[in-house]
C-alpha positions as CSV (number, residue, x, y, z in Angstrom):
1,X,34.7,72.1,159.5
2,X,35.2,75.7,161.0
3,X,33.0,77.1,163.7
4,X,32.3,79.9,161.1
5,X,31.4,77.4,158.5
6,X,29.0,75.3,161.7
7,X,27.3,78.5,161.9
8,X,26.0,79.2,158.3
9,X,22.7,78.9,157.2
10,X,22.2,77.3,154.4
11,X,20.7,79.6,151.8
12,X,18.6,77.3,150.2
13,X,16.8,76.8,153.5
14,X,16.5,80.5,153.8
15,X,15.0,80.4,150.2
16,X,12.7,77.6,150.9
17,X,11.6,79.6,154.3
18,X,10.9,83.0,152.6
19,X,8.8,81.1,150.0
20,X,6.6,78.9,152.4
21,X,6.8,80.9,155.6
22,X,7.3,85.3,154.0
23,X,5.9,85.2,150.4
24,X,2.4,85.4,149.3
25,X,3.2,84.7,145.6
26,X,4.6,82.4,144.1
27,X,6.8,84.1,141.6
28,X,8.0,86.4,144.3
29,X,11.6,86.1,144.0
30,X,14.9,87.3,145.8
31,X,18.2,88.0,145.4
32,X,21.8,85.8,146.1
33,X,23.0,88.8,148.0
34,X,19.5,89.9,149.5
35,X,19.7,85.6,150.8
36,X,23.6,86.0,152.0
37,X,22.9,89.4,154.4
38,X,19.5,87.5,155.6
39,X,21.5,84.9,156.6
40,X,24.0,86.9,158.2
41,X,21.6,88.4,160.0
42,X,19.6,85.7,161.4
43,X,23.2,84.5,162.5
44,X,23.5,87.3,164.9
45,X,19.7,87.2,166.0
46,X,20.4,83.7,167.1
47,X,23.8,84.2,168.8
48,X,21.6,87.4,170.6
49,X,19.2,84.9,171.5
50,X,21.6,82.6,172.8
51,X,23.8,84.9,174.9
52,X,21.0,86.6,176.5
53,X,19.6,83.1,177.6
54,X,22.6,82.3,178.8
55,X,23.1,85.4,180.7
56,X,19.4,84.8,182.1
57,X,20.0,81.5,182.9
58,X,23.4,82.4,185.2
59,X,21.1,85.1,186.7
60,X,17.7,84.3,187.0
61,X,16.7,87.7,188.3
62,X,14.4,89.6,186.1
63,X,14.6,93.7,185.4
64,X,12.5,94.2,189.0
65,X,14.7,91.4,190.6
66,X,12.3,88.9,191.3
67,X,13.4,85.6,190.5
68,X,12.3,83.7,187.3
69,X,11.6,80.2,186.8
């Protein structure tokens, strides 16, 4: 398996979540392609997320430069 492939949400998870979690309807729908750039980007949310942690975990100084726990 490839990093890239690792990486991917599954777009039936993303369905399922906008159905429970985004949709007050039941017969909402969405689109493959609408599912496919979601998931896209949610991929670089997270990688965000995680490089940022990392960054703030290598240097725990916050924006006034008091340390962080």
């Amino acid at each position: 398996m490839t990093s890239e492939e690792e990486t991917k949400i599954p777009i039936t998870t993303l369905s399922r979540l906008f159905q429970t979690a985004v949709f007050e309807h039941d017969d909402t729908r969405i689109t493959q392609q609408t599912l496919e750039l979601s998931s896209e980007y949610l991929k670089m949310f997270i990688r965000e997320a995680i490089l940022r942690a990392n960054e703030v975990r290598e240097n725990p100084k916050d924006i006034e430069g008091k340390e962080t726990d």
